[in-house]
N, C-alpha and C positions, 0 to 999 in steps of 0.2 A: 552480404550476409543477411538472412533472412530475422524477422523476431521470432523470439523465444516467449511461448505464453507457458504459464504454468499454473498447476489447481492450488488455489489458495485457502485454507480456513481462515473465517474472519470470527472471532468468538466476542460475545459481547463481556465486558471483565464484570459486571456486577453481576453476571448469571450465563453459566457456561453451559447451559443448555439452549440458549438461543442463539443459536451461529446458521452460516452462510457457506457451501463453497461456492468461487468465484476463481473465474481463469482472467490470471493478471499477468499485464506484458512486463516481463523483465526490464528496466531502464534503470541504466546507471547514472544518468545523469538526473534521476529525481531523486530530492530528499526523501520527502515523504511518499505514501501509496495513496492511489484514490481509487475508492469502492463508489461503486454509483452508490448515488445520497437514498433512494428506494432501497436497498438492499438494507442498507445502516439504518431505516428508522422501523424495517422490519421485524428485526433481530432488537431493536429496543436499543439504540444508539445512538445518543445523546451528543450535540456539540457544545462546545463550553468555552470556542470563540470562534471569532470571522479573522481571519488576514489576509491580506497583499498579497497576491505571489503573481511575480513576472514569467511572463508564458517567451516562448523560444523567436518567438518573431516579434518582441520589443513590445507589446501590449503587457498591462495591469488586471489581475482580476480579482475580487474579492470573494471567499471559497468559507464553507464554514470546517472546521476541525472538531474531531473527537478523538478518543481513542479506544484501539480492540488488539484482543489477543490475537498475532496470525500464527497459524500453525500450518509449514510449507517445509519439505523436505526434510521430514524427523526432527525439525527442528519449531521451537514455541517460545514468544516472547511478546510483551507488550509494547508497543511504538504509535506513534499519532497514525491518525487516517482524516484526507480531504473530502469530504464528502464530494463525491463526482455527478455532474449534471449533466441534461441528456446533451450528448454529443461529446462529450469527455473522452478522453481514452482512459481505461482502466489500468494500472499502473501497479508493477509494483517497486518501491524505491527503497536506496538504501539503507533509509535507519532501521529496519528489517534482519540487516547484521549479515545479508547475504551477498555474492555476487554471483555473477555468472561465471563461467569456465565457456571461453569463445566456441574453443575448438571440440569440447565435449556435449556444448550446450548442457551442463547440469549446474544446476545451483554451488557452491562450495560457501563454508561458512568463510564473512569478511572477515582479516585480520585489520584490529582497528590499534590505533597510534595515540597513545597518550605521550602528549608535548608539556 
């Protein structure tokens, strides 16, 4: 199965006139999205920490965090974003509240589970 890229709006939340679209690869297996870091300080977006996060081949790296409104398949909400560096893949992950449908390849919104 091929990747699934799709047009993302990035909105910046203290002023929703400076946004971005960005074609981000669908990935279920990332928490968060990463927007290249150029793009977010564009749009006037701000990060307000650095953390850890383990990449798929057993490395550490440390990434800075903001957050923006994404606005992707009629649907708008605010969730973190990794600022991406060059060589990154652009990403879009699931606190986004989406997934994919395999065999449709379209977004469908995530049914989420409180325990």
């Amino acid at each position: 199965m091929g990747m699934t890229e799709v047009p993302v709006r990035v909105v910046n939340l203290a002023d929703a006139s400076r946004l971005a679209e960005v074609d981000l690869v669908v990935d279920s297996g990332a928490i968060y999205s990463v927007v290249p870091g150029g793009v977010l300080r564009r749009i006037g977006v701000e990060p307000h920490e650095v953390q850890t996060f383990d990449l798929a081949y057993g490395e550490s790296v440390r990434s800075s965090v903001g957050d923006v409104r994404y606005e992707v398949a009629d649907r708008s909400g605010a969730a973190p974003v990794i600022f991406g560096r060059r060589g990154d893949a652009s990403l879009l992950g699931v606190v986004t509240r989406l997934r994919l449908d395999p065999l449709r390849r379209l977004l469908r919104p995530l049914r989420l589970m409180i325990a």
